[in-house]
N, C-alpha and C positions, 0 to 999 in steps of 0.2 A: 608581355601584354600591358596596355595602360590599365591601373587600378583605381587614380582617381580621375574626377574633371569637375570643370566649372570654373566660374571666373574668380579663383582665390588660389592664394601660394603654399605650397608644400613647403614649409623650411625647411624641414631635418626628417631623415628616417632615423628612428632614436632607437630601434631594436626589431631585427627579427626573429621569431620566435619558430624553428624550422618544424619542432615536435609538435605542436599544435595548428605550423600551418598560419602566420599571420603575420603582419607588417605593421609596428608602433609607429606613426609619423605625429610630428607637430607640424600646425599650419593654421590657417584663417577663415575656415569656412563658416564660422559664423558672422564674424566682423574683421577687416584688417586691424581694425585699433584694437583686440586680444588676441590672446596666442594658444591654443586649447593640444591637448592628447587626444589623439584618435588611431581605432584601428581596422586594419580591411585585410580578408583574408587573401593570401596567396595566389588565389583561384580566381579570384575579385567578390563580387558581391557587394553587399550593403559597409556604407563604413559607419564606425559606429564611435560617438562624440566617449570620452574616459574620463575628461576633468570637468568637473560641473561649475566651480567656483568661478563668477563672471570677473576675468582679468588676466594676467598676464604670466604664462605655466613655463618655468626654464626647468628639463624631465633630463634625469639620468638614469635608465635603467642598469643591472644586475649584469652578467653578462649571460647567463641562462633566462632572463627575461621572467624573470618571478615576478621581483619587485623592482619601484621604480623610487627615489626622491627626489620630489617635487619642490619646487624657487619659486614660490608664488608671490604675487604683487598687485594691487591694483594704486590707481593713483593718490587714495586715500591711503592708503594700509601700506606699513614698512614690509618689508620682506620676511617672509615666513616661510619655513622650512620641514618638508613632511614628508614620511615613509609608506608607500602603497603597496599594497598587491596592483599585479598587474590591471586586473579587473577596476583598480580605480579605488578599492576599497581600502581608507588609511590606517593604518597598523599604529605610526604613534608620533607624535611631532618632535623635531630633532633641533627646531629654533621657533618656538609658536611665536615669539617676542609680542605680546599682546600690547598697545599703549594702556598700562594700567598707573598707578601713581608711583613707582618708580622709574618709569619711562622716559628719557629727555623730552621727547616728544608732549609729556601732558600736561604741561603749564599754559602749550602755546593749544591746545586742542578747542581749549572755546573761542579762539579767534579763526581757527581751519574753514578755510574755503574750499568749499568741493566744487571744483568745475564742473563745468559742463561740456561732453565729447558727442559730439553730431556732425553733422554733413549738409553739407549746398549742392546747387549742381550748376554748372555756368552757363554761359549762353550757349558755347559748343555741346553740351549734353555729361561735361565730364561730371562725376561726382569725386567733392574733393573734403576732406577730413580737416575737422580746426577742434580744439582745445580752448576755451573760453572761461576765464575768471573774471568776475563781475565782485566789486567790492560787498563784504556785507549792508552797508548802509550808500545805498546813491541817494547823494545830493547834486543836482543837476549835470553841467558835462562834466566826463572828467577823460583825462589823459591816456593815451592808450601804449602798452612798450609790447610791441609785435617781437616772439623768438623768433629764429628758422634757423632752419639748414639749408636744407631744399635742392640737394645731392644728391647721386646714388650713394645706394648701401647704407641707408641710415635713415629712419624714421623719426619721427616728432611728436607725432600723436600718437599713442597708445594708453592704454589704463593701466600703468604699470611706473611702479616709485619712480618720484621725479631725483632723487641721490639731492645731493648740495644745491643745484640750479632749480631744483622742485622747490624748497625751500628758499632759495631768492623768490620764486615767483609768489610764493605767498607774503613774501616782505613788503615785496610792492604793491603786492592787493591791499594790504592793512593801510598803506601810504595816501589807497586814493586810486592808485591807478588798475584799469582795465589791462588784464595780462591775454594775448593770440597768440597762436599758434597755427599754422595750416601744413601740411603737407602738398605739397605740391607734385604737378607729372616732372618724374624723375628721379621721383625717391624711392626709397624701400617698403615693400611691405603689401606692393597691387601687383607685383608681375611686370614682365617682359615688357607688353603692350604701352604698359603705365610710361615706364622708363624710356620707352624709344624715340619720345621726341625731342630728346638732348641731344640725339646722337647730332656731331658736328654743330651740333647751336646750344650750347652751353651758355647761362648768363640771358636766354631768352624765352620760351615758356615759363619756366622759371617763375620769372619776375611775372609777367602775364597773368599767373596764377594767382600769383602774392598779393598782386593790385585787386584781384576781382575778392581776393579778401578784407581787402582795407576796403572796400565797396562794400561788403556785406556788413564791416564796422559799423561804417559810416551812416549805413538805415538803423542801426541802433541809438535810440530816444535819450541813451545816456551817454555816448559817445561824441567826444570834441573833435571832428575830421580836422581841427586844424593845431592839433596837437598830436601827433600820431609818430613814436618814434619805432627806429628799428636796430635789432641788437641782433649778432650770430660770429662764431666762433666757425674760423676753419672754411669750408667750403659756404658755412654760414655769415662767415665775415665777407667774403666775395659777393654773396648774396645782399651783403648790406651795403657794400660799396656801388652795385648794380641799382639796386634800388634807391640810392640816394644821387647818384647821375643821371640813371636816366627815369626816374620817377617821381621827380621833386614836387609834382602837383600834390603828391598822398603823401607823403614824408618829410616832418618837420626835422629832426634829428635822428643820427643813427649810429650807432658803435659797432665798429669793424673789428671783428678779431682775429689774429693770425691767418689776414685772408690771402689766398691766390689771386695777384691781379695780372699777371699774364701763365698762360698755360701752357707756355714756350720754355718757362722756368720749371716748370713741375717732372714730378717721377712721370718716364715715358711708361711704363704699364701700365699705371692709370689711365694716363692723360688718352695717347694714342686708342684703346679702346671704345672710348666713347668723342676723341676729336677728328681723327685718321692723322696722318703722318704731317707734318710741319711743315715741310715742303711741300710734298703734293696737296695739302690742305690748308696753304697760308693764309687764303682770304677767312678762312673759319675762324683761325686762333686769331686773326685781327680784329673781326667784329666780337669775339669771343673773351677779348681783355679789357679790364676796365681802362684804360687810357684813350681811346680814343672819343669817350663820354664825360672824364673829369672835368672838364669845362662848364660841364651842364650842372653843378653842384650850388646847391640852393640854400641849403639848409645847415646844422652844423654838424660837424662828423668831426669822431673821436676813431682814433685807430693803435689798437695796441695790439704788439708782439714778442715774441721771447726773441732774447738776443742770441739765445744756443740752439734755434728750434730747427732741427735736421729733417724737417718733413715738410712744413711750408717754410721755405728759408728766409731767415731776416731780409734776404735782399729784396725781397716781394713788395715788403713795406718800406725800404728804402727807396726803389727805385721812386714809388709813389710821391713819396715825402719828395724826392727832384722835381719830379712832374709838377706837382701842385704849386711849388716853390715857386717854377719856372711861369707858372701861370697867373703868380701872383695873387694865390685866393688861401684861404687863412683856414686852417683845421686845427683840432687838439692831435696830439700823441702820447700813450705809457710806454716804453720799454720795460723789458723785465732782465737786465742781464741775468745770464749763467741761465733761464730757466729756457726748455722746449716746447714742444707743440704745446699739450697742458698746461700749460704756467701752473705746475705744481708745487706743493708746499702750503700747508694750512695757511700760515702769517701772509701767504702771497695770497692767496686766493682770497682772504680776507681783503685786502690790499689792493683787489681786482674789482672783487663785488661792492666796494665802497666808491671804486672809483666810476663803474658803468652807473651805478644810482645815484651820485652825484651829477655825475655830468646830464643825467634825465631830467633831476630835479630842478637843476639851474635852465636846462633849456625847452621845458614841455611845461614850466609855471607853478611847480611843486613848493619852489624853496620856502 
């Protein structure tokens, strides 16, 4: 029988507990941007909220379902680590990592921006989720560097540690600039319904989305619509290459990372999923790869890739780099030889994040 409902996702059944008769899951029913413990018994009934703490709960139960240790986060607080009874009640912390004065984190804590996580709703009625850092000190407009993804399986907005790229984002708040974020229909973290207007049109609500968020920028009293870059990694780099062809009115510059520009190229279990089959579905993957838009490119676009990357393969960005070539219109490129999808490696990644801030700085009016 169904035990939950309503318009939020079930992630995980994280334990059932057969002797008492009950079902642990995680899921979203207070907000998609957290991630909470909750339980409902077998029989159904009332379910009832476990983790109180407002942010982001990764739960391993016991395998008799006593106790649980809880991966908590929100987007202020590093990752903390705790022992529960099942009932929720914590027994003892196993990494509290509090930022106190020997913390890497406390030297930079009085310049910490705490975003701000809320919602819009667009002319169609959707409601869509953005992530917003605002400099401590505005003085008049300033520059805005939009993230995304904007793919399945992977969300952007949540209250929950931003790892290394949380910490770019506050680099660049201290710089001046306005840091976005949105979730758009497609991604992870609303459900089925959310997701299904990709199917076969990949590369098109999407971006639709994106724009109605550089629109909600743009009514911001401290925001330069005419400085407005875009940055994303992966199915996020597709999305920047999308939004800088066919979007050049809202996007002055945009850094493409190890993007998919055609979907002909990519893993068919992904891809077929959400495109249908390449033959019987050519016209889709045609309006569905950035090549038939590069012409429309306005602004300046950077694009960097791993030269070993076995998941978006180099040739994604080569073929691009022809295209463009062929077209006679001028962009940047990094390579990373020997590295993959990741461009992993501290000195590389250092090496990365110096090079997507530069190339902002020089083209959004920073330097």
């Amino acid at each position: 029988r169904q035990l939950t409902s309503g318009k939020w996702i079930v992630d995980k059944i994280e334990s059932i507990d057969e002797t008492n008769q009950l079902i642990y899951f995680t899921g979203r029913a207070d907000t998609p941007t957290q991630r909470h413990l909750y339980k409902v018994g077998l029989n159904g009934g009332a379910i009832q909220k476990i983790t109180q703490r407002s942010g982001f709960h990764g739960i391993s139960f016991s395998d008799d379902a006593s106790v649980y240790v809880d991966s908590f986060s929100t987007i202020n607080t590093p990752q903390q680590v705790s022992l529960h009874k099942a009932s929720g009640e914590q027994l003892t912390w196993l990494s509290q990592n509090l930022v106190d004065n020997n913390h890497p984190l406390k030297p930079y804590e009085k310049d910490w921006v705490k975003p701000t996580i809320s919602s819009f709703t667009t002319d169609d009625g959707t409601e869509l989720f953005y992530r917003l850092y605002k400099p401590n000190t505005v003085q008049g407009k300033h520059p805005v560097i939009v993230y995304q993804y904007g793919g399945p399986g992977a969300q952007v907005v949540t209250d929950s540690w931003g790892g290394n790229r949380g910490l770019l984002m506050q680099y660049w708040v201290s710089k001046g600039y306005v840091v976005f974020s949105l979730d758009n229909r497609g991604s992870e973290g609303r459900g089925k319904a959310f997701e299904n207007p990709i199917y076969k049109k990949m590369g098109s609500i999407e971006l639709a989305d994106q724009i109605e968020g550089v629109k909600f920028l743009q009514a911001l009293p401290y925001v330069d619509k005419d400085r407005i870059g875009v940055y994303g990694h992966s199915y996020g780099g597709y999305m920047t290459l999308m939004a800088m062809f066919k979007g050049g009115d809202y996007y002055a510059a945009g850094v493409a990372g190890a993007p998919v520009t055609d979907w002909a190229l990519y893993d068919t279990h992904y891809t077929e999923r959400f495109m249908g089959h390449p033959k019987t579905d050519a016209d889709a993957y045609l309006a569905s790869a950035v090549f038939p838009y590069a012409k429309d490119l306005k602004g300046d676009l950077l694009i960097y890739h791993g030269m070993a990357d076995d998941n978006v393969l180099f040739t994604h960005s080569t073929k691009l780099y022809k295209h463009l070539q062929d077209l006679s219109i001028p962009f940047e490129s990094m390579d990373y030889p020997g590295k993959k999808h990741s461009i992993r490696g501290k000195n590389t990644g250092i090496h990365l994040y110096k090079t997507i801030t530069n190339f902002f700085d020089k083209h959004l009016g920073m330097d």
